[in-house]
C-alpha positions in Angstrom: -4.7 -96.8 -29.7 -7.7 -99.0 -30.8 -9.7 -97.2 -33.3 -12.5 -98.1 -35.2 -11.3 -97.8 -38.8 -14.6 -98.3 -41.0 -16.2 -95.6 -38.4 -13.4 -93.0 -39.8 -14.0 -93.8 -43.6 -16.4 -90.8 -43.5 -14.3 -87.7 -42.2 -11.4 -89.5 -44.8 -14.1 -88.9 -47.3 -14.9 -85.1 -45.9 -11.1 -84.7 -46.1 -10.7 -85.5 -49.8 -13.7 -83.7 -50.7 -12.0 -80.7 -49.9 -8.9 -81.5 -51.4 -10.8 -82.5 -54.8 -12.6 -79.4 -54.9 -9.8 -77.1 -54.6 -7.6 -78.9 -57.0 -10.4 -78.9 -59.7 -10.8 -74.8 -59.1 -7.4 -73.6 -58.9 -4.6 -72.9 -61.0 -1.6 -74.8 -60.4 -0.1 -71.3 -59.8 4.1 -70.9 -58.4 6.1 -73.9 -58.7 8.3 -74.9 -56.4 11.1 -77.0 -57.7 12.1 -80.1 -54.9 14.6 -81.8 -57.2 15.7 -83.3 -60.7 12.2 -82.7 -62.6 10.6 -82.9 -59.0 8.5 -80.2 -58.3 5.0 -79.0 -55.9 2.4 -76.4 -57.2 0.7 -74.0 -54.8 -2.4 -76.3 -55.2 -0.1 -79.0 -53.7 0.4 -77.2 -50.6 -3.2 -75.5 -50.4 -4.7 -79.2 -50.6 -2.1 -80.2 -47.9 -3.0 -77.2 -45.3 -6.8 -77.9 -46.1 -6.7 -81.4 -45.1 -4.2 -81.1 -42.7 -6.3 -78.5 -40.6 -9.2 -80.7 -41.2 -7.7 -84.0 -39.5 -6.4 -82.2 -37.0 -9.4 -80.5 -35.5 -11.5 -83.7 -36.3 -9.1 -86.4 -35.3 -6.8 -84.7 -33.1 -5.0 -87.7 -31.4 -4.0 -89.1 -35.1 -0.8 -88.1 -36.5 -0.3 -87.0 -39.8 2.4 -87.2 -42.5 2.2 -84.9 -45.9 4.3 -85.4 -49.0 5.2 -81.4 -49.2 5.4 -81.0 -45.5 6.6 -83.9 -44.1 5.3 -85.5 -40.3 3.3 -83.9 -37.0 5.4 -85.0 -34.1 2.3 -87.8 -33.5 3.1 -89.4 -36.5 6.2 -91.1 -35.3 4.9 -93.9 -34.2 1.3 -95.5 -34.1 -2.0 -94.6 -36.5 -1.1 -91.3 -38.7 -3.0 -90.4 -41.8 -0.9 -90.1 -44.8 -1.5 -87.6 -47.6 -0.4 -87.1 -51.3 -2.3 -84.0 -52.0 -1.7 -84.3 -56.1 -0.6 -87.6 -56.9 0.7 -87.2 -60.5 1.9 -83.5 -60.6 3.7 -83.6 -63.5 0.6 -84.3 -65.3 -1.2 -81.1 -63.3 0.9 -79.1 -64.6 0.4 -80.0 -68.3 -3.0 -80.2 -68.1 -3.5 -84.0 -68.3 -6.7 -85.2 -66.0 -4.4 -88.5 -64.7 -4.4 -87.4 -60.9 -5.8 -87.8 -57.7 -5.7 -86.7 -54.2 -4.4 -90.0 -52.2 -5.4 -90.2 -48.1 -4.4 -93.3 -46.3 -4.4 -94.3 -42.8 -1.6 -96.4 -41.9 -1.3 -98.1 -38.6 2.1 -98.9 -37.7 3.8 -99.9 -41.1 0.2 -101.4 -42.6 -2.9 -99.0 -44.4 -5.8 -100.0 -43.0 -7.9 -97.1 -44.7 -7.5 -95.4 -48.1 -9.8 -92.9 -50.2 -9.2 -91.6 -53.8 -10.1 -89.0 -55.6 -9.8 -88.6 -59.4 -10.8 -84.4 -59.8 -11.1 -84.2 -63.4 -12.3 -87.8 -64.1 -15.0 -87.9 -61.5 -14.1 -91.6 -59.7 -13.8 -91.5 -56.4 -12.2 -95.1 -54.6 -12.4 -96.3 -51.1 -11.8 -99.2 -48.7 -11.4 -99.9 -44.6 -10.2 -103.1 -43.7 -12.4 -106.1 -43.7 -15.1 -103.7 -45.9 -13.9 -104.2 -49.3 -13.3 -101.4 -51.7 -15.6 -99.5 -54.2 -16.0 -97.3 -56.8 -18.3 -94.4 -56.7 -20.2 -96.2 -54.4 -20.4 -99.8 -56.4 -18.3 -102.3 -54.8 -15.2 -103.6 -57.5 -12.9 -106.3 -57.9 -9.5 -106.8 -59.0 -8.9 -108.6 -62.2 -9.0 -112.6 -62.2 -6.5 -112.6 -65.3 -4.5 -115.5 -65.3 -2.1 -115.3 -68.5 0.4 -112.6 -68.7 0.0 -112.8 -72.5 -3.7 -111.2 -71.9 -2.4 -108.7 -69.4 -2.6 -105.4 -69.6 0.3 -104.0 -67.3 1.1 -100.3 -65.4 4.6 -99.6 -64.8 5.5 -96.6 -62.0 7.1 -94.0 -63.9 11.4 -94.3 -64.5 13.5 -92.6 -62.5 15.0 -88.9 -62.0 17.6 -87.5 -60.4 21.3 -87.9 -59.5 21.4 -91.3 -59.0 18.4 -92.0 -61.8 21.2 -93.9 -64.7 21.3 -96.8 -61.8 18.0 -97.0 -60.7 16.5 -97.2 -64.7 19.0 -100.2 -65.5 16.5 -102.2 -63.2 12.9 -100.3 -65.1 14.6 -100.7 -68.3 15.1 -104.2 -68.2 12.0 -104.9 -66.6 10.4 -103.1 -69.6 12.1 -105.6 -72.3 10.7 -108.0 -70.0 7.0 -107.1 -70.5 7.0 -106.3 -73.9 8.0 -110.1 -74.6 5.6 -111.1 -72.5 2.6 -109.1 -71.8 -0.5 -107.9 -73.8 0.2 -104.2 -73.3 2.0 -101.5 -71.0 0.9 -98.5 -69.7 2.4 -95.3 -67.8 -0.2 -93.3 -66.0 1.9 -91.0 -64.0 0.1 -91.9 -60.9 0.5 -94.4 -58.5 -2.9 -93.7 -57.0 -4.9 -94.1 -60.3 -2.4 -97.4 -61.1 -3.7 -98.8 -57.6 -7.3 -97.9 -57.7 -7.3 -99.4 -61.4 -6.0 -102.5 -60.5 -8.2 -102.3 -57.8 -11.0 -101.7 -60.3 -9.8 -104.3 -62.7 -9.1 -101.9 -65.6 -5.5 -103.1 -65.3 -4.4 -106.5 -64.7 -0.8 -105.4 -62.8 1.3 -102.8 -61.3 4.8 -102.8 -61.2 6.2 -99.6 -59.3 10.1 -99.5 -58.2 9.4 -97.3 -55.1 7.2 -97.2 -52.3 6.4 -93.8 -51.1 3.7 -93.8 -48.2 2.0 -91.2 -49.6 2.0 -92.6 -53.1 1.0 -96.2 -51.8 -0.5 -96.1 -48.6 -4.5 -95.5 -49.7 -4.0 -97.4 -53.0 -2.7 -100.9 -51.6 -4.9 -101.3 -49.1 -8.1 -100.6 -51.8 -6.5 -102.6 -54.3 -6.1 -105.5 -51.1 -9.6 -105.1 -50.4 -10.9 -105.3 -54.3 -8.9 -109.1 -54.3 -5.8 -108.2 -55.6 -2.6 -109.7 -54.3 0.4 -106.7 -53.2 3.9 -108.0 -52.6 7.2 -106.2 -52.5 10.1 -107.0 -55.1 10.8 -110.8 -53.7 7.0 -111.4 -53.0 7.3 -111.0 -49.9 3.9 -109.2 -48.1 4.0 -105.4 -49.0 4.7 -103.1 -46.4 4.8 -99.2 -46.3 8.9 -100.2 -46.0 8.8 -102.1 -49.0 11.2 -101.2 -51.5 8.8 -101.9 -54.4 5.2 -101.8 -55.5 3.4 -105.4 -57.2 -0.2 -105.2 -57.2 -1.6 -108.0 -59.7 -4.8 -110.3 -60.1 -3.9 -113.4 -57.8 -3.4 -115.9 -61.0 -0.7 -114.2 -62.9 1.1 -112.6 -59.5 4.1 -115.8 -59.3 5.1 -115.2 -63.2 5.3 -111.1 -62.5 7.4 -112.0 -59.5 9.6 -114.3 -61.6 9.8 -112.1 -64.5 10.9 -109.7 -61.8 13.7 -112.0 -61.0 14.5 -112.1 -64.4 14.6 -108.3 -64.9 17.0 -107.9 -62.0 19.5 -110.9 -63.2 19.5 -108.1 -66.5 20.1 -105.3 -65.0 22.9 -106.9 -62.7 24.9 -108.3 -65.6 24.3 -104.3 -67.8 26.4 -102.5 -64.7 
């Protein structure tokens, strides 16, 4: 299917109006638990039926892919929008304004769209490929930083779950890494307001040991289009099938991707 994709930014906008407004006047009401301290509110899945009826009657022959309710049959292959209704729930819950509604449109394995909404902080972020990216309306730019030693750094949060001991032998030694090397770390909650703030250039790096679509897939490509470089664990291009999550300012990206290295080599030797 060839689809304009700057001439879609508008209904993606529309889409995460609606979203914004009804996560900013509801409560988070029933939780629903999904796993080891995983959970979705009943704004989670209003904001998800919203936008998901929305698409569908505007762009009918695009698929679509929710975090809560997983993929229309036409999201298999091919262009599908891809939605993280609250990105940072865990903070929702507790009251904390770090989250955002998170719309991306991915074609094939590649976002080639993304909006961002920030309810309770009023920033809204958006690119199409080839645009650029802006805040609020203002275009923005990634960071230029090129010492790690002046870098201010967001990790993606640790991990929970059955399997979490393993997977937090790699975060945890990639946290001793940065704390010998970098200015600062910080923990948002949120993978969209870590991408849209690299993007922005509030935050020199992100380093996130997952890849969900629908926590990535609007956030890369804004932080792409703002000048920042994305890679996957090896440096390799980042992909929605990435394992990992490295957005950074150009100039410090190679010493992230070796202090990476490092990190693993850490975490091997500690099993």
């Amino acid at each position: 299917m060839t689809v304009d994709t700057h001439a879609l930014l508008p209904i993606a906008e529309q889409a995460v109006t609606i979203a914004s407004e009804i996560v900013k006047t509801r409560l988070p009401g029933t939780v629903t638990a999904k796993g080891d301290r995983d959970m979705a509110t009943e704004v989670d899945y209003a904001v998800e039926h919203a936008v998901r009826n929305f698409l569908s009657r505007e762009t009918p022959e695009i698929g679509f892919v929710g975090e809560e309710e997983g993929a229309t049959a036409a999201a298999e292959s091919g262009l599908k929008w891809v939605l993280d209704p609250i990105d940072g729930t865990a903070n929702f819950l507790h009251g904390l304004p770090l989250c955002g509604v998170s719309l991306g449109l991915v074609d094939k394995d590649m976002p080639t769209l993304g909006v961002i909404d920030l309810p309770f902080l009023g920033s809204r972020y958006s690119a199409a490929e080839g645009h650029g990216a802006h805040a609020n309306g203002q275009e923005i730019h990634a960071s230029e930083t090129g010492d790690l030693h002046t870098a201010v750094v967001a990790m993606g949060d640790y991990a929970v779950g059955s399997d979490a001991q393993t997977k937090n032998r790699l975060r945890l030694a990639l946290t001793h890494e940065l704390v010998l090397r970098v200015q600062r770390i910080r923990m948002f909650g949120a993978a969209s307001i870590d991408l849209a703030w690299v993007a922005e250039g509030k935050v020199d790096a992100l380093i996130m040991m997952s890849n969900k679509p629908w926590d990535t897939a609007a956030g890369v490509l804004i932080a792409r289009e703002a000048g920042a470089s994305v890679v996957d664990l090896d440096g390799s291009p980042h992909t929605m099938n990435s394992a990992a999550t490295i957005a950074a300012s150009p100039k410090i990206l190679a010493d992230l991707v070796e202090l990476l290295a490092e990190a693993r080599k850490a975490a091997e030797r500690s099993e």
